[in-house]
C-alpha positions in Angstrom: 169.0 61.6 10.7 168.7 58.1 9.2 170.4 55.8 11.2 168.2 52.0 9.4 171.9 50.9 7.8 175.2 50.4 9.7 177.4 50.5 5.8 175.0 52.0 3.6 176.7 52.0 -0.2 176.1 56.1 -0.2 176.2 58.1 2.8 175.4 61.5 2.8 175.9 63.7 6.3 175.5 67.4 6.9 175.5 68.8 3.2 175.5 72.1 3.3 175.7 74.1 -0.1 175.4 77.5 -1.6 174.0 79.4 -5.2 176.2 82.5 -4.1 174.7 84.0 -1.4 171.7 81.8 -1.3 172.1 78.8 1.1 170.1 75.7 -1.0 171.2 73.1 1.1 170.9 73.1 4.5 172.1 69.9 6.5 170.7 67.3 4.3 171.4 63.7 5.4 170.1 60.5 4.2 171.7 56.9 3.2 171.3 54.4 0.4 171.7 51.1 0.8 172.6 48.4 -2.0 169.9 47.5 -4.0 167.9 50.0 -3.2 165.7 53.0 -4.7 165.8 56.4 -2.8 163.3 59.0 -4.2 163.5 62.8 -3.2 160.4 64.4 -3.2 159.4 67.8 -2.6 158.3 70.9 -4.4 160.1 72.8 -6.7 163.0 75.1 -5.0 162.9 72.4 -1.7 167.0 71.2 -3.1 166.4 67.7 -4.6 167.9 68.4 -7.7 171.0 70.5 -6.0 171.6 67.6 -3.6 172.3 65.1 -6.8 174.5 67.5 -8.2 176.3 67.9 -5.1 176.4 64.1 -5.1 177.9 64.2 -8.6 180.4 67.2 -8.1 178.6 69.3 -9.8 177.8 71.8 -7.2 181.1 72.1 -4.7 179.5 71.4 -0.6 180.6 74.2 1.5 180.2 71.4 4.6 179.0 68.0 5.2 180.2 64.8 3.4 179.7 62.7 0.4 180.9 58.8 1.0 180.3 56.1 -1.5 181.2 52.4 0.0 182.9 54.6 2.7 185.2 56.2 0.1 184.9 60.4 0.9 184.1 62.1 -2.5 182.8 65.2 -1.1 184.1 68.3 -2.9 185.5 65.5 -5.6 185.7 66.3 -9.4 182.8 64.6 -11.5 185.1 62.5 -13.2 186.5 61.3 -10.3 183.0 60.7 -8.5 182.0 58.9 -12.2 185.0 56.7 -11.8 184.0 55.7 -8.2 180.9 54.4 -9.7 178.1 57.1 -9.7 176.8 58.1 -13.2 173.9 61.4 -13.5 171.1 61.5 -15.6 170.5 65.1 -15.6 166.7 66.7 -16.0 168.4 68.4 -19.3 169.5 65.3 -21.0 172.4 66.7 -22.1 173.0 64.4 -25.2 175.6 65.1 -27.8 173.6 66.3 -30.2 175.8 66.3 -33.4 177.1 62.6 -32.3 174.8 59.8 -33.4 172.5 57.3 -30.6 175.6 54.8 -31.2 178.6 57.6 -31.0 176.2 59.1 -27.5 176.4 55.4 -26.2 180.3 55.0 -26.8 180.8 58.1 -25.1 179.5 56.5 -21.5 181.2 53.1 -21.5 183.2 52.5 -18.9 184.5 49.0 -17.7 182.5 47.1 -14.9 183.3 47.3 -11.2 184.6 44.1 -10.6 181.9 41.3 -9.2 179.5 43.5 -11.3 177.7 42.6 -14.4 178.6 44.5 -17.5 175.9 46.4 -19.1 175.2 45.9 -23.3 174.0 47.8 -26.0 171.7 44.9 -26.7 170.0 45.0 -23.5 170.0 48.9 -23.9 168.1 48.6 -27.1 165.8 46.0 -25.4 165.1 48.3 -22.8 164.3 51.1 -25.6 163.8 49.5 -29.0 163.5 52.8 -30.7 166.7 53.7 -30.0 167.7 51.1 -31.9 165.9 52.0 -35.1 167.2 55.7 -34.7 171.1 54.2 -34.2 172.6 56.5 -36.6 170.8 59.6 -35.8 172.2 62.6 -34.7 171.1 63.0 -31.1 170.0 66.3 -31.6 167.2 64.9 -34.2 165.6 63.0 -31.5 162.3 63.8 -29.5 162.7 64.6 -26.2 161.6 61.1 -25.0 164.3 59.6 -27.0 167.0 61.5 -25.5 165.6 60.9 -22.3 165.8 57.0 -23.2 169.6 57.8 -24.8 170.5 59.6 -21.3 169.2 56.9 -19.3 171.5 53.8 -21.6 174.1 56.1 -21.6 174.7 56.1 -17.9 173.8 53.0 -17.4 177.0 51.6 -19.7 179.4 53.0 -17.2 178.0 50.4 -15.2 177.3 52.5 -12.1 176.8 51.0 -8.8 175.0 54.2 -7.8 172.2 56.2 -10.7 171.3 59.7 -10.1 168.1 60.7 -12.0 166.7 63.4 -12.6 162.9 64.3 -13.1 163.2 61.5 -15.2 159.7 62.0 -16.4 159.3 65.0 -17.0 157.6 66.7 -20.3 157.0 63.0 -21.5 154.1 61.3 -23.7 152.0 59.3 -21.2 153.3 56.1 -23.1 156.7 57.0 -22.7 156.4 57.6 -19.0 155.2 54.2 -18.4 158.1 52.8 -20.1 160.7 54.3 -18.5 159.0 53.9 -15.5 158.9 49.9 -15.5 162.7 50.5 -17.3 163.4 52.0 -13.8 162.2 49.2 -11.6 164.0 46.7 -13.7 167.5 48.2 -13.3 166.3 48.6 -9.5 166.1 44.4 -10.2 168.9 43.8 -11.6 171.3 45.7 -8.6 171.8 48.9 -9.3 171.0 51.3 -6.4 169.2 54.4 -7.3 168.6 58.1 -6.2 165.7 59.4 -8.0 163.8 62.8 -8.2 160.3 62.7 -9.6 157.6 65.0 -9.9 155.0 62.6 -10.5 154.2 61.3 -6.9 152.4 57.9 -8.2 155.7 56.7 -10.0 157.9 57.9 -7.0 156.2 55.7 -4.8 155.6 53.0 -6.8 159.1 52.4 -8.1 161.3 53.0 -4.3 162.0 51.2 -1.7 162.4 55.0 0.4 161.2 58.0 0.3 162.9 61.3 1.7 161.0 64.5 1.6 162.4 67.5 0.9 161.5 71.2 2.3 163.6 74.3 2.5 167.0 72.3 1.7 166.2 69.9 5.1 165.0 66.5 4.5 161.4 66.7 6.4 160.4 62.9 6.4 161.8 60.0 5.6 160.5 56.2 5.3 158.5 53.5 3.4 156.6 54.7 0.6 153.3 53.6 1.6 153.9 55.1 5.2 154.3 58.3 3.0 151.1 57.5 0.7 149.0 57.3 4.1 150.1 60.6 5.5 147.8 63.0 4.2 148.8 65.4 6.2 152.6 65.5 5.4 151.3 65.1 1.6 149.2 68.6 2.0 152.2 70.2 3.9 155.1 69.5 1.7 154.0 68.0 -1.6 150.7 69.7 -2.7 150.8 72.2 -5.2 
């Protein structure tokens, strides 16, 4: 159990859930404080990815609890847990695809949490200048690097205290990984806490300021990113392929 913060802004204790029969997660617990960037790492099938949507709402806990600034979400709606301030970006994307880049972008504001700076399209379209050029595109005409960018601006105009991503690299040009790799650290800069699951172990532990590993639905370690980097041992056990 992680015990480093006494008022952590997410707060997650005993999740438990279930795919029917199968039991995913199995007591996962970890914290994230403000300002800061949790990756989960682990293989593929370890939970990281059923643990953000059971963060989000999308995946109903069947024990444990979900608090965000000590509010109790778990078992919530996603609307509601979007309105508490928590917005997903989902390893699908999920863009509308017959509504344009600008229509997509309308569709996630929301107004700021109050003491919180407001998120703009202009500093969306600095972030990802392409997205700019492609403004009146359908989304569905867009590679799958720009719908990753689109994702990304569209969460982030709900102005979230909390982001979820989601194998946020993932099937991207080398370029584009880079990008949205440094795009990541600068929301991380600018006070948005972050949850992220990543593949790619380099970016993981370049971009956090914690790691949790993941491993049968149980977190397995948890700390600093380089103490992570320097445990080859825990590296071969639970993240080699």
């Amino acid at each position: 159990m992680c015990m480093r913060l006494e008022n952590p802004l997410l707060n997650v204790q005993d999740l438990h859930a279930h795919y029917g029969k199968s039991h995913i997660l199995r007591g996962v617990e970890f914290h994230v404080g403000k300002g800061e960037v949790v990756s989960l790492l682990g293989r593929n099938g370890s939970g990281r990815s059923t643990t953000l949507k059971a963060v989000m709402g999308l995946v109903p806990p069947t024990s444990g609890h979900i608090k965000l600034d000590g509010c109790d979400l778990t078992g919530a709606r996603p609307y509601t847990v979007c309105r508490a301030g928590i917005a997903y970006v989902p390893e699908e994307r999920e863009v509308f695809t017959n509504l344009t880049v600008d229509e997509n972008l309308r569709m996630g504001e929301q107004p700021a949490h109050d003491g919180e700076s407001k998120w703009t399209f202009d500093q969306m379209f600095e972030y990802f200048p392409r997205l700019k050029e492609r403004r009146n595109t359908r989304a569905g005409n867009l590679s799958g690097g720009e719908q990753q960018m689109l994702t990304i601006c569209r969460s982030l105009l709900g102005n979230p205290k909390l982001l979820l991503i989601d194998e946020p690299t993932e099937g991207l040009a080398p370029k584009v990984v880079t990008v949205v790799g440094e795009v990541i650290q600068d929301i991380h800069q600018r006070g948005v806490s972050i949850v992220l699951v990543e593949q790619k172990l380099a970016i993981a532990l370049k971009v956090s300021t914690h790691v949790c590993v993941m491993g049968h639905g149980q977190i397995v370690f948890e700390g600093k990113p380089d103490e992570l980097g320097n445990n080859q041992e825990l590296l071969k056990e639970w993240l080699a392929v």
